[in-house]
PyMOL commands that place a pseudoatom at each C-alpha (Angstrom):
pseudoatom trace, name=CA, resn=UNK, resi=1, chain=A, elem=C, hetatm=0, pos=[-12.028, -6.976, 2.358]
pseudoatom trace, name=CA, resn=UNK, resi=2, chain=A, elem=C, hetatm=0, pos=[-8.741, -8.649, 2.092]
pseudoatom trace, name=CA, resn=UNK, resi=3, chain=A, elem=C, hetatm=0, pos=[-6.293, -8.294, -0.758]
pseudoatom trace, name=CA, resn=UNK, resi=4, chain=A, elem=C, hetatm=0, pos=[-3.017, -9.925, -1.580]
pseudoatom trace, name=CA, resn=UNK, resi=5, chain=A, elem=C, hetatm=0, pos=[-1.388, -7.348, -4.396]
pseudoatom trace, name=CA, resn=UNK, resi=6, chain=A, elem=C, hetatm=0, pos=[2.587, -7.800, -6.014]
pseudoatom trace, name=CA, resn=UNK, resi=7, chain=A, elem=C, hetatm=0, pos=[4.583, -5.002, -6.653]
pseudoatom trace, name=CA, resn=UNK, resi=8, chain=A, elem=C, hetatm=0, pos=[8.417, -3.294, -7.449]
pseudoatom trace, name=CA, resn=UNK, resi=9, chain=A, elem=C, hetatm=0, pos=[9.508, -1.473, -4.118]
pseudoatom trace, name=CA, resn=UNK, resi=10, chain=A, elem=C, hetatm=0, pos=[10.036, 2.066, -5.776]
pseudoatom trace, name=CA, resn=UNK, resi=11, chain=A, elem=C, hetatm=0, pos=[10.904, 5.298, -4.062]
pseudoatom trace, name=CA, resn=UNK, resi=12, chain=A, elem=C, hetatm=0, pos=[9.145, 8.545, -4.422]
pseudoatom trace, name=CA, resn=UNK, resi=13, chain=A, elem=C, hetatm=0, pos=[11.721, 11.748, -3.763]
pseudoatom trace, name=CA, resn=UNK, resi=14, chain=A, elem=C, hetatm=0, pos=[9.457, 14.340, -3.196]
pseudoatom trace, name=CA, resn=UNK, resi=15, chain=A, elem=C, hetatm=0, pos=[9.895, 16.863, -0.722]
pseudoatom trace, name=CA, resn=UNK, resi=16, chain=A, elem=C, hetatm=0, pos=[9.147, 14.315, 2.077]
pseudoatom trace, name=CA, resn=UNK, resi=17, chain=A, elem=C, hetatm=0, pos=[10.371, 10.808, 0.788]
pseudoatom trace, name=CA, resn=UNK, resi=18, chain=A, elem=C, hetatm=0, pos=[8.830, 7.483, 0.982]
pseudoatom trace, name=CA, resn=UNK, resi=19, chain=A, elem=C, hetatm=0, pos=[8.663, 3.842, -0.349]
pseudoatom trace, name=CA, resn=UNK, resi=20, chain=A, elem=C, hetatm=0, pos=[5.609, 2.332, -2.092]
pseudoatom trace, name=CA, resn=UNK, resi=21, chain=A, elem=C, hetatm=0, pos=[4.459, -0.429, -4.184]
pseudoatom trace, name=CA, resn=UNK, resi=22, chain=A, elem=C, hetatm=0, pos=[1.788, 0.698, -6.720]
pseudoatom trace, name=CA, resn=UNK, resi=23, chain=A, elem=C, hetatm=0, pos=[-1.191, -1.783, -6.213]
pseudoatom trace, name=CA, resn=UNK, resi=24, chain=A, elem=C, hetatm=0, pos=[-2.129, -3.607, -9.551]
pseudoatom trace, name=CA, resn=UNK, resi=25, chain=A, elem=C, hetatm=0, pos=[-5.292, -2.145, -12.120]
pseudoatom trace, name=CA, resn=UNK, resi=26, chain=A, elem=C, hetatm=0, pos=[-7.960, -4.978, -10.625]
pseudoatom trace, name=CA, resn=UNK, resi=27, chain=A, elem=C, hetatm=0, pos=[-7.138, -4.680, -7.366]
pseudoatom trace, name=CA, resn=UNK, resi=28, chain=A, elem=C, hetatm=0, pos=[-6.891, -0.749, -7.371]
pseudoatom trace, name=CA, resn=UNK, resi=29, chain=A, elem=C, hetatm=0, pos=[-10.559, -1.136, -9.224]
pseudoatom trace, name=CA, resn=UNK, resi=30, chain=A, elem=C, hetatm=0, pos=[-11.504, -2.732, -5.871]
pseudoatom trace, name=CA, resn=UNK, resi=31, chain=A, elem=C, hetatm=0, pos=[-10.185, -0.891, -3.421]
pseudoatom trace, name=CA, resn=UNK, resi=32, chain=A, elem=C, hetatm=0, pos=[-11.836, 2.479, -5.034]
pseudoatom trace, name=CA, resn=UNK, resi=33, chain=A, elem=C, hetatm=0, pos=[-15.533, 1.003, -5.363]
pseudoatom trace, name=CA, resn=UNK, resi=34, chain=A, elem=C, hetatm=0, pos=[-15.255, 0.242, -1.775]
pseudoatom trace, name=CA, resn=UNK, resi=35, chain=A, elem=C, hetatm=0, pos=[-13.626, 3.836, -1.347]
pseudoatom trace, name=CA, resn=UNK, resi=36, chain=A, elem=C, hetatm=0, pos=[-16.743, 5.624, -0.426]
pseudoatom trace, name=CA, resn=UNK, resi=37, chain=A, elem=C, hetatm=0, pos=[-17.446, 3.527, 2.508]
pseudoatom trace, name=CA, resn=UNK, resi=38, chain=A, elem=C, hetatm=0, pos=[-13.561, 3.824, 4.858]
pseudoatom trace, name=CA, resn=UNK, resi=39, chain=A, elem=C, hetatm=0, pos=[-11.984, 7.015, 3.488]
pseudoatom trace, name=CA, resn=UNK, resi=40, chain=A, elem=C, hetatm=0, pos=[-11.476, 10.055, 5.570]
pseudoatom trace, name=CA, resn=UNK, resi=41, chain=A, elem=C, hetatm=0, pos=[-10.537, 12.317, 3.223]
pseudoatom trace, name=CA, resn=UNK, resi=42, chain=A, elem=C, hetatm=0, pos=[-8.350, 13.061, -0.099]
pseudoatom trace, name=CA, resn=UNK, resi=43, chain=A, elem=C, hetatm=0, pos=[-9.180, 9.221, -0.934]
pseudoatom trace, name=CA, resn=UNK, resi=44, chain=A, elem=C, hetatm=0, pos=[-6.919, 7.841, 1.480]
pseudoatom trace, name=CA, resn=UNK, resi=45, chain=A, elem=C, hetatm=0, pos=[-7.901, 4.156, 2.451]
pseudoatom trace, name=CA, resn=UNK, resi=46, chain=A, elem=C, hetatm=0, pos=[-6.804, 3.268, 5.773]
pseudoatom trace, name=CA, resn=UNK, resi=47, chain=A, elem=C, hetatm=0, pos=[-5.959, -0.549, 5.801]
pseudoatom trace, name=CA, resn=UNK, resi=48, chain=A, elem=C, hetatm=0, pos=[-3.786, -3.295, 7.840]
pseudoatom trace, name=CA, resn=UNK, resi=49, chain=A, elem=C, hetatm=0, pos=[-0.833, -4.127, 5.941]
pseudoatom trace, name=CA, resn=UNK, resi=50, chain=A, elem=C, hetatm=0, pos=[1.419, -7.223, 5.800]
pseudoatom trace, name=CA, resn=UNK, resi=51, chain=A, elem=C, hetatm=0, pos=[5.154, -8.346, 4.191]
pseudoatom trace, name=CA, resn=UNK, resi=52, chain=A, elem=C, hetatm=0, pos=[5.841, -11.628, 5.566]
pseudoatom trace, name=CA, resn=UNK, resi=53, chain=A, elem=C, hetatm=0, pos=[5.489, -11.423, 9.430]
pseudoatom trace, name=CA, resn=UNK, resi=54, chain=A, elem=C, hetatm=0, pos=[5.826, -7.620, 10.123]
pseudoatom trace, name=CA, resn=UNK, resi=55, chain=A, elem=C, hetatm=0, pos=[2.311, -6.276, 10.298]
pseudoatom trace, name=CA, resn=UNK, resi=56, chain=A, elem=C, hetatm=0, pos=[1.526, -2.314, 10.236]
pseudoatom trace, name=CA, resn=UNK, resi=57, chain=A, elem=C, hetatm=0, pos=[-1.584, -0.053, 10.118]
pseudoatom trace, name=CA, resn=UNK, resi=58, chain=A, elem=C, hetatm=0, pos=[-1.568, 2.110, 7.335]
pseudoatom trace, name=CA, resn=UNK, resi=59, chain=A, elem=C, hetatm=0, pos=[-3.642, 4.269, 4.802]
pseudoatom trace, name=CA, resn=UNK, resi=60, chain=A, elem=C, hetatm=0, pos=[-3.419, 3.737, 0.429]
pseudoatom trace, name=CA, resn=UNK, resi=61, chain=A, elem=C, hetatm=0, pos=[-2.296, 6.943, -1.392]
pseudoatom trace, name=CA, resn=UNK, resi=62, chain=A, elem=C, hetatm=0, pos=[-4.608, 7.656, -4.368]
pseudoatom trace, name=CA, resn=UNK, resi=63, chain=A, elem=C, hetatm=0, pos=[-2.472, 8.181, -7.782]
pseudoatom trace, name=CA, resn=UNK, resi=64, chain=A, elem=C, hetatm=0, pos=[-3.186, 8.371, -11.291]
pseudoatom trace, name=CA, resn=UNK, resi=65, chain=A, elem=C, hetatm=0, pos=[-6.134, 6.072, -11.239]
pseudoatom trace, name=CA, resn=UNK, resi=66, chain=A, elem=C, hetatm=0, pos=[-4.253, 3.586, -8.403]
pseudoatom trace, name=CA, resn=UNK, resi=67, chain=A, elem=C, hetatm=0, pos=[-3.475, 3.167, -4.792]
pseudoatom trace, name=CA, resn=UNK, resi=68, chain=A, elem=C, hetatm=0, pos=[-0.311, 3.225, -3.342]
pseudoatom trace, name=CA, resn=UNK, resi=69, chain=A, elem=C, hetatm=0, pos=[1.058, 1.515, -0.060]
pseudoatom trace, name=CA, resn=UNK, resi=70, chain=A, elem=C, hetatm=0, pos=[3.763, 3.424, 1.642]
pseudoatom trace, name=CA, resn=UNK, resi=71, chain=A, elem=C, hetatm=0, pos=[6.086, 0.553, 3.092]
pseudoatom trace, name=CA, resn=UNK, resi=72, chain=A, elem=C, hetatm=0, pos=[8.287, 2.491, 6.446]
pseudoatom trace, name=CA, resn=UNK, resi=73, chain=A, elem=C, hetatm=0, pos=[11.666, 2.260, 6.769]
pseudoatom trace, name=CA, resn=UNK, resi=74, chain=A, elem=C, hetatm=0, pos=[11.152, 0.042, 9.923]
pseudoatom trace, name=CA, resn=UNK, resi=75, chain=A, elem=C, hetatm=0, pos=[9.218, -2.651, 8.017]
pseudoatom trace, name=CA, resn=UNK, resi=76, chain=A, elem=C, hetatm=0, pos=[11.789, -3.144, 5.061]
pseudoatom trace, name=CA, resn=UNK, resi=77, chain=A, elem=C, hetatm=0, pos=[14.785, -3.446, 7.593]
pseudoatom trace, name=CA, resn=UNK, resi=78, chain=A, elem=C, hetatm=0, pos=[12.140, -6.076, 9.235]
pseudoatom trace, name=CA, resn=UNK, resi=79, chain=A, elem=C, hetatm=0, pos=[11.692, -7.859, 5.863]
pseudoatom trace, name=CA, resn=UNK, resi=80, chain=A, elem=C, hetatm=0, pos=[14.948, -7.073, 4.295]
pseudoatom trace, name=CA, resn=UNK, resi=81, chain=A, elem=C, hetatm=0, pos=[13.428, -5.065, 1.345]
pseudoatom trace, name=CA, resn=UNK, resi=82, chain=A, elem=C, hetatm=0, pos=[15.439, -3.511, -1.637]
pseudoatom trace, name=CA, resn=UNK, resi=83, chain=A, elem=C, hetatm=0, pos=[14.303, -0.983, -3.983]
pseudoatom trace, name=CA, resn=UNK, resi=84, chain=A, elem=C, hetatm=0, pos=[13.233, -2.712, -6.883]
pseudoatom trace, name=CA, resn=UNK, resi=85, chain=A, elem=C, hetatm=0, pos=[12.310, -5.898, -4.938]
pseudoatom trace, name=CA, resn=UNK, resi=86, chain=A, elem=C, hetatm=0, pos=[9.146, -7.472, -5.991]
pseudoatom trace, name=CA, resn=UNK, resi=87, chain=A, elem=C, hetatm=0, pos=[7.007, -7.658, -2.575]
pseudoatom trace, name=CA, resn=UNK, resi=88, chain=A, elem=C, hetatm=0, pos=[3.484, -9.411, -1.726]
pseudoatom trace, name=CA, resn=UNK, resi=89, chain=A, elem=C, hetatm=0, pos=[1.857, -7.397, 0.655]
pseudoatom trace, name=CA, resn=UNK, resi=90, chain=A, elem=C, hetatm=0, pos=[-1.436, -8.405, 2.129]
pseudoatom trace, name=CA, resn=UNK, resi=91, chain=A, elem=C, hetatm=0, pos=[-3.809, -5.762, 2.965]
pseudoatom trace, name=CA, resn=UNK, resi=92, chain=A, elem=C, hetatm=0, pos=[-7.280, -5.755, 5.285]
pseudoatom trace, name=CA, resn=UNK, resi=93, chain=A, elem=C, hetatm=0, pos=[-9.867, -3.101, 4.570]
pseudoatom trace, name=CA, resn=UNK, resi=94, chain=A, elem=C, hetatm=0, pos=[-12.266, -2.904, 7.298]
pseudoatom trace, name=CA, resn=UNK, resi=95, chain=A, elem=C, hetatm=0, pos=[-15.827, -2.384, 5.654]
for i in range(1, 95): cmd.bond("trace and resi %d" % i, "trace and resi %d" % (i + 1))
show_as sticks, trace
zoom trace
């Protein structure tokens, strides 16, 4: 399955900190019917992520109904990400 979501970089301050974009209704509508078939556990979703050229293996975060994609520090120095950018990330499920 391949997917090409838009989102706001946003930044979660929890007690251990990270960057996401929040992937859209539709595509999180997807991503969960498929669910069943690639999770290992808690709902994560592990996938192949993309921003531009920088590539990185990764699992979606399930909240509220959505999926989240954290986005590491390594990849937004890479890509030259802001909070509050608007990013297209491209993301490979392997059914």
């Amino acid at each position: 399955m391949q997917l090409e979501v838009t989102g706001e970089l946003w930044f979660w301050k929890g007690p251990a900190p990270w960057h996401f974009v929040t992937v859209p209704e539709r595509q999180s509508a997807e991503l969960e019917a498929a669910s069943a078939m690639v999770t290992y556990g808690w709902g994560m979703i592990p996938v192949e992520a993309a921003v531009g050229a920088t590539q990185w293996p990764t699992s979606l975060w399930p909240k509220d109904g959505l999926y989240l994609v954290p986005v590491k520090a390594w990849v937004r120095k890479a890509e030259g990400l802001e909070l509050g950018d608007v990013v297209a990330v491209r993301l490979s499920v392997d059914l």
